[in-house]
N, C-alpha and C positions, 0 to 999 in steps of 0.2 A: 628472554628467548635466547634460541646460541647462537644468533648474530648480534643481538645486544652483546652479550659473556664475549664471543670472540672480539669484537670491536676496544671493548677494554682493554684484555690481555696482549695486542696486539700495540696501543697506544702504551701499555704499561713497558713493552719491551723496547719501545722506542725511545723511553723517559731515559731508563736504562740504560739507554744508547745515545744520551747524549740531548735527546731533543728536551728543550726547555719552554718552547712558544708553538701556535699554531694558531690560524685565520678563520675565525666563524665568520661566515662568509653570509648566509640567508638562514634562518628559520621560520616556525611557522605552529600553527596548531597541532596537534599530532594525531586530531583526526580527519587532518587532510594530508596524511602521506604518501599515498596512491598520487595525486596530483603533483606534492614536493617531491616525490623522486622526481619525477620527470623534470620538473622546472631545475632541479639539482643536477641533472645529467646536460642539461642545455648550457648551463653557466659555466659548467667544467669543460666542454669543448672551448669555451672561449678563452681559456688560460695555457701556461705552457705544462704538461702531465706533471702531475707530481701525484703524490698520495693522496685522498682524499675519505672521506668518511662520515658515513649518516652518525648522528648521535641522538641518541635518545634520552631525553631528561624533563626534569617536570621545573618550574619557579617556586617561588619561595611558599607559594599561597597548594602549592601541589596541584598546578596544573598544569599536565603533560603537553611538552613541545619536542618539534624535533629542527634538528641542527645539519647545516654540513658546514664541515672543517675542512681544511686544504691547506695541506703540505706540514711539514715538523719542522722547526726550526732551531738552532743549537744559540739561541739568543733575539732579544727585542730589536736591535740591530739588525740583523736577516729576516725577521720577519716583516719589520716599518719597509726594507726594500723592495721586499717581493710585491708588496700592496701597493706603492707608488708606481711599478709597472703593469698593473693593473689595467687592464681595459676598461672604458667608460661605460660599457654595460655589465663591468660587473663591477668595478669601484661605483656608480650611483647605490648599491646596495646599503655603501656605508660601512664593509668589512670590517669586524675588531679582533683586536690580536688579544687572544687570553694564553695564561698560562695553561699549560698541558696537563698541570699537576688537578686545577680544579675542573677542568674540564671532566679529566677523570673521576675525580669526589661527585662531582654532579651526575654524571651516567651512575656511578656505582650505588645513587641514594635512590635512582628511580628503577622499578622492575616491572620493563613493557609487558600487557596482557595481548596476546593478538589470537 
């Protein structure tokens, strides 16, 4: 869709820009999105703003999940920080730091129908 496509291009420009890490923070099935947006906007008031973004991608078996990520990071070092100041209701989630670059590989292999 062209918020999938935007959501890439955007992350792509950010790579470019420096950003090397970023925080998957909760995912979920992808055909309860309607529901994960919401719970996705709830957990993001409880942090301090920074960027943040749906993702859309499937596992290894092809079955589509979707993701939120929060914040870019220009290293595993600012990343490991920002999560240790983490609130307790959103650090129980268990937050992991992945790199940007597969993040990206993995949106780019999956193409939401909606």
């Amino acid at each position: 869709t062209k918020h999938h496509a935007e959501t890439i291009a955007q992350l792509k420009q950010l790579k470019r820009q420096g950003a090397t890490h970023t925080i998957h923070l909760i995912s979920d099935v992808w055909r309860s999105r309607d529901a994960f947006v919401e719970l996705a906007h709830a957990k993001l008031r409880a942090l301090p703003t920074q960027s943040a973004y749906l993702v859309d991608y499937q596992l290894e078996d092809g079955r589509p999940r979707i993701a939120l990520i929060y914040g870019t990071y220009s290293g595993l070092d600012a990343a490991q920080l920002a999560v240790k100041n983490f609130p307790e209701e959103v650090a129980h989630y268990k937050p992991m730091l992945k790199r940007l670059d597969s993040v990206i590989l993995q949106m780019e292999k999956f193409q939401p129908s909606e």
